[in-house]
N, C-alpha and C positions, 0 to 999 in steps of 0.2 A: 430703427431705420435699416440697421443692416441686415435681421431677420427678416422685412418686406422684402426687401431686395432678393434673398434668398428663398424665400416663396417665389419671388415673381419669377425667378429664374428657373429653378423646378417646375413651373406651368409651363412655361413657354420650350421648355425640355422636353416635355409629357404630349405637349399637344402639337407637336411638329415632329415626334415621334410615332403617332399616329398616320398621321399624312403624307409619312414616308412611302408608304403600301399604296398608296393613291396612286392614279397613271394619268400623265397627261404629257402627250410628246409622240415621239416616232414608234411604230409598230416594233416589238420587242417580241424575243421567243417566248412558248409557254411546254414546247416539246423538240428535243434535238436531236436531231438523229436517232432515234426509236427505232431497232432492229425490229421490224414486225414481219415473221414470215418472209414470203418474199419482196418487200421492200423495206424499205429505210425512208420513215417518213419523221418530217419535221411541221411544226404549225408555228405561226406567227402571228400576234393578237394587235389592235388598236381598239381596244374595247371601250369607246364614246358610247355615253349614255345621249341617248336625244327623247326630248317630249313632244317634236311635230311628226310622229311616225316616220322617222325615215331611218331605212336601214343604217346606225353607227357601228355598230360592232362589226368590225371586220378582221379576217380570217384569211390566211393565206397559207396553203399548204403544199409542200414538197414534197414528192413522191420522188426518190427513186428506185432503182432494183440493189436488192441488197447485192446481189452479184456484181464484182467488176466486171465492165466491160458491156455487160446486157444493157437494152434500152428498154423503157418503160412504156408500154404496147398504148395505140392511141383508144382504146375503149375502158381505160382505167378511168376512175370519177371518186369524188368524196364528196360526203356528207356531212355538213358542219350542223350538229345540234347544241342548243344551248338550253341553260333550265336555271333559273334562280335557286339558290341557296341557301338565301339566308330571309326567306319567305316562301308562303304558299304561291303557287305560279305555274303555268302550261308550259311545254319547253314549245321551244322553234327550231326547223329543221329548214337547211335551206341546202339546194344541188351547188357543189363550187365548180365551177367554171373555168374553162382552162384559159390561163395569161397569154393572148398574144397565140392560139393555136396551140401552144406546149401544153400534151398531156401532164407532165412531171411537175408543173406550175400553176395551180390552181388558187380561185379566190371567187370568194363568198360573205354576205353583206347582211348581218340580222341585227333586228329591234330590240335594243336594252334598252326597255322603259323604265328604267329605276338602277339608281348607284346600287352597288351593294358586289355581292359573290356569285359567279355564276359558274356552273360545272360548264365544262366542254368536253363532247364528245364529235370524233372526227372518225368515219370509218368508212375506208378504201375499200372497194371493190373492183375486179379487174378479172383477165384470164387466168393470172397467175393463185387468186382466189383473192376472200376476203378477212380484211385485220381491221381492229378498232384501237383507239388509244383515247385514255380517258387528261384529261388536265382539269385546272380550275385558272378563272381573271376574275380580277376586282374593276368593275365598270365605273367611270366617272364620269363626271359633264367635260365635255371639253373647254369650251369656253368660259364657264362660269367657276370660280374658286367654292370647295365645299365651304360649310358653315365654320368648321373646325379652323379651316383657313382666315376668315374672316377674323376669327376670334384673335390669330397670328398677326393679324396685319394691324389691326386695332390696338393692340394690349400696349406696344411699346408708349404710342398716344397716352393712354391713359394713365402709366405707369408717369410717363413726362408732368402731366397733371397731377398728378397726386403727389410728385415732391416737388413741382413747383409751388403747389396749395402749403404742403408743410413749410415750405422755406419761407410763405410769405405771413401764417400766420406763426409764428418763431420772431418774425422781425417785427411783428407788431404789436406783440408779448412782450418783448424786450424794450421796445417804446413807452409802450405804459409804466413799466416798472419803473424807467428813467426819470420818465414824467412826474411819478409818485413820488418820487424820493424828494 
């Protein structure tokens, strides 16, 4: 009984150790203040997997001038590409957009048709010239718990089951033998 136990406990250690890495919640950094050339730029990921084609992966990127004091000219722009990694896959490149008219504030919306690893590449272009910087996200569903999850939310159930099953044949073992005697 108490080796199950210590099985079941190790699984459930193993497989919610996994699902740590998973993302599901508020958009989170993937680059922080990145000295590049003449800026200072940061990216900020909510990388949703969606299967009705709608842009989920989103991308928000902070330009500023590595210079104090300077301001970030309004003809700067960045390019969010994305490219699966952990399969065969085309990347997508998509123009980000500036938040609210701020050059310095941009955002950008592409298709992760599948959980999994995607590289990220963001590269600024402006007067001042141009920099890239490379990162990586782990893309999930938003809404829906992975499988791994499932197996988490399930197992205590089952575990319930399977010493309630021993408790009751135990008790009905011990009846008969009463009975016998």
């Amino acid at each position: 009984m108490r080796g199950a136990l210590i099985i079941a406990s190790t699984a459930c250690v193993l497989l919610a150790s996994r699902a740590v890495f998973a993302h599901d919640g508020p958009p989170y950094p993937i680059v922080s203040n990145q000295l590049l050339g003449a800026y200072r730029v940061s990216v900020w990921t909510d990388p949703d997997t969606t299967d009705d084609d709608t842009a989920g992966g989103q991308f928000w990127v902070m330009i500023d001038p590595a210079k104090a004091g300077a301001a970030v000219s309004s003809d700067v722009h960045a390019d969010v590409t994305i490219r699966p990694l952990d399969r065969p896959g085309t990347s997508s490149t998509a123009r980000a957009a500036p938040v609210n008219g701020n050059a310095s504030r941009q955002f950008a919306a592409l298709r992760m048709d599948h959980e999994g690893r995607f590289a990220v590449r963001v590269d600024v272009e402006g007067a001042a010239g141009r920099v890239s910087v490379d990162a990586e996200v782990l893309a999930t569903y938003n809404l829906r718990p992975s499988r791994l999850m499932l197996v988490l939310y399930v197992l205590p159930f089952v575990l319930t089951g399977f010493l309630w099953t021993t408790l009751l044949v135990r008790r009905r073992r011990a009846a008969h033998l009463r009975a016998a005697r």
